[in-house]
C-alpha positions in Angstrom: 83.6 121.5 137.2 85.2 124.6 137.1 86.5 126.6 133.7 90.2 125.5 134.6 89.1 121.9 134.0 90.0 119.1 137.2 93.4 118.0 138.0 95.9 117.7 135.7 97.1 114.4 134.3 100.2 115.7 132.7 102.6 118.4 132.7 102.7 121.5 130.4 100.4 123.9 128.8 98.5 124.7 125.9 95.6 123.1 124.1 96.7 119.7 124.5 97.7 119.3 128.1 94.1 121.0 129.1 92.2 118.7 126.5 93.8 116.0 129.1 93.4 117.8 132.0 89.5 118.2 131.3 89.4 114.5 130.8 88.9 113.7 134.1 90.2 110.1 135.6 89.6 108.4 138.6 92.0 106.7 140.6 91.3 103.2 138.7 92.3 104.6 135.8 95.2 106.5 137.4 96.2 103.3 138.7 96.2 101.6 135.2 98.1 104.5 133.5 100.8 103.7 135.9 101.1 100.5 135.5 101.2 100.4 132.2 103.8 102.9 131.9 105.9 101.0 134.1 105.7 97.9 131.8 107.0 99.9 128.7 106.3 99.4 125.3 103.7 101.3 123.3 102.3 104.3 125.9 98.6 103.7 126.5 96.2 106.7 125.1 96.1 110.0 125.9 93.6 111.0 128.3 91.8 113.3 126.2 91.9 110.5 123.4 90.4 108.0 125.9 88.1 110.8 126.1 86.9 110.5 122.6 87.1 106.6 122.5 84.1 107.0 125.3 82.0 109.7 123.1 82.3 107.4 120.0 81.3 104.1 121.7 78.1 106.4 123.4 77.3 107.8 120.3 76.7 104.6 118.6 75.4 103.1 121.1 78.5 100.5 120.7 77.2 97.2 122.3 80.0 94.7 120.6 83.7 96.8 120.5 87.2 95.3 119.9 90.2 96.7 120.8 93.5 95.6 119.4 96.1 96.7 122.4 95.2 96.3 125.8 97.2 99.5 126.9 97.5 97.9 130.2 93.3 98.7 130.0 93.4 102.2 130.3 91.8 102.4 126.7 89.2 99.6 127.8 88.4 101.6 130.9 87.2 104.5 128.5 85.4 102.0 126.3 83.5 100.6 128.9 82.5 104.2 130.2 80.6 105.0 126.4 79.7 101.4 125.9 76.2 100.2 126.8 75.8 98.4 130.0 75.4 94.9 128.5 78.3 95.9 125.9 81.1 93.5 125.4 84.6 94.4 124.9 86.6 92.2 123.3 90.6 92.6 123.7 93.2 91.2 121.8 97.1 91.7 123.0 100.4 90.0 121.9 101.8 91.1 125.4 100.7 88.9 128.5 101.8 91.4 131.0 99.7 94.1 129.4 97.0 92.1 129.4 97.2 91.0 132.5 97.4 94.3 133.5 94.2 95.0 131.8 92.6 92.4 133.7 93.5 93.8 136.9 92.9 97.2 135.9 88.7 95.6 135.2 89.0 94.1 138.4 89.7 97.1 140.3 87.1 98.5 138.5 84.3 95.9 139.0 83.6 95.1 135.4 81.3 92.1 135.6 84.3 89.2 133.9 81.0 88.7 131.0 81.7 91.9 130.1 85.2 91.6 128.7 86.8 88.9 126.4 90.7 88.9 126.8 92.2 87.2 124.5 96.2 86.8 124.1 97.5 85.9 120.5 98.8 88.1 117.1 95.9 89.5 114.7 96.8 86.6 112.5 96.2 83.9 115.2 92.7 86.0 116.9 91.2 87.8 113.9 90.0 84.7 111.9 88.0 83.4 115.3 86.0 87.1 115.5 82.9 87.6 113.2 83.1 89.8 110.2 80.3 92.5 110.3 79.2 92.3 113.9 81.5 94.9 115.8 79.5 98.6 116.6 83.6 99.9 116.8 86.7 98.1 116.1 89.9 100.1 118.2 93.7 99.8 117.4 96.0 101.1 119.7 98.9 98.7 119.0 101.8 99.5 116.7 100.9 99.3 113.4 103.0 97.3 112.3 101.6 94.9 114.5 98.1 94.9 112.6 98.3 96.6 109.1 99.0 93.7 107.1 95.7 92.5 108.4 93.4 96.0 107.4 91.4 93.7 105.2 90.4 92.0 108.3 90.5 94.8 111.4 88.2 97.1 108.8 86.2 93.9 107.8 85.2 93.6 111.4 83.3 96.9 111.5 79.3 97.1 110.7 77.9 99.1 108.3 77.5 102.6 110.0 80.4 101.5 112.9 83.9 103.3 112.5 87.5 101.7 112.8 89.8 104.0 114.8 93.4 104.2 114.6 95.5 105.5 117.2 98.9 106.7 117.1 100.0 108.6 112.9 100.6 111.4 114.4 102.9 110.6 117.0 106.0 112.7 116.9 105.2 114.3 113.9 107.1 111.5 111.6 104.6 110.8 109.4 104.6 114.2 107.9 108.4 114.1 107.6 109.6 112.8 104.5 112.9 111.9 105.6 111.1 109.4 108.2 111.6 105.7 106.5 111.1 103.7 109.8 108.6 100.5 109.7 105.9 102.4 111.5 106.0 105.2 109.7 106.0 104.0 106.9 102.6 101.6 108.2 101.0 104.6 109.5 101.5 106.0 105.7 100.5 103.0 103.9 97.7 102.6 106.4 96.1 105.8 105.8 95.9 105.6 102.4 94.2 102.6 101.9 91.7 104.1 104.2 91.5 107.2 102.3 91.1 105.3 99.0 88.1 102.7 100.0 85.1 103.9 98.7 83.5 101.6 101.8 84.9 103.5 104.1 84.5 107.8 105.2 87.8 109.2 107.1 89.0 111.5 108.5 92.3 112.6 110.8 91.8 113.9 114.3 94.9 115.9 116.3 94.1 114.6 119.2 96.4 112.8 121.4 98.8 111.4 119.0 96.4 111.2 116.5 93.2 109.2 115.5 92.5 108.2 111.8 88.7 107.6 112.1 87.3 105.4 109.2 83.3 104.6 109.4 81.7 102.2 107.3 79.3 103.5 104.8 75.8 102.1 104.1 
């Protein structure tokens, strides 16, 4: 790999557009970007973001890993790549063409169907039927105000020593605005501040992407 990083994903310059320029895709994952962006809603990660999703789930070693948004599966295609190779990943998504794009983004990919749970319903409907405790690394890359009211639960999910990552404060810069009442902004405040006050739980804020609040459990 040269200095210059492979091909770019996105236009621009700068810091950001060659953190995703150096997180390199194949055409799987291409393919999946595309299709979710064609669905619309919520955008699916960042490349460099999916990036760091991969490094986490290596570094622990993450054999059990939900992920709340499917992203069309571009985020579970970065899992999968950190996870280890009889890892599970477990997807929960309110939107059945996102998650059916997900499903045909693991086909294309050849992930063995034991691999992946996909599972359509709201946190409030899925999160009572997964088991407190047992997740290496619990993702959210749906709009918060799609999952916050259930923090107890998403953060409850996490082991001790696995990390809850939220994707998405930082987006547009809103959250540091103070003028910016919207629903999620106001989440994404309310959200990180419960993490920052639970002694359980060590943060921190990562610019990358549109922004990752990292909270692991302590021991």
């Amino acid at each position: 790999m040269s200095a210059e990083g492979p091909p770019p994903h996105a236009g621009g310059t700068g810091g950001a557009a060659w953190a995703d320029r150096y997180a390199s895709e194949d055409p799987v994952l291409a393919a999946a970007r595309a299709r979710a962006g064609a669905l619309g809603g919520p955008p699916p990660v960042e490349p460099a973001v999916g990036a760091a999703l991969a490094v986490l789930a290596a570094g622990s070693s993450a054999r059990a890993v939900v992920s709340i948004g499917s992203g069309g599966g571009v985020a579970g295609l970065w899992l999968l790549r950190g996870m280890r190779p009889d890892g599970v990943l477990t997807v929960l998504d309110t939107d059945p063409e996102q998650l059916r794009a997900a499903r045909r983004a693991l086909a294309e990919a050849g992930v063995p169907p034991g691999r992946t749970r996909l599972i359509f319903g709201t946190p409030a409907e899925v999160l009572p039927r997964l088991s407190p405790g047992a997740y290496d690394l619990v993702v959210c890359t749906a709009p918060p105000t799609e999952w916050s009211g259930h923090l107890g639960a998403v953060a409850g999910l996490v082991r001790t020593g696995g990390t809850l990552v939220c994707h998405g404060l930082l987006a547009g810069g809103r959250i540091g605005d103070r003028a910016a009442r919207d629903p999620q902004t106001v989440a994404w405040r309310d959200l990180a501040r419960t993490v920052r006050e639970d002694e359980q739980l060590t943060s921190a804020v990562l610019p990358v992407g549109a922004g990752l609040l990292l909270a692991t459990r302590r021991p």
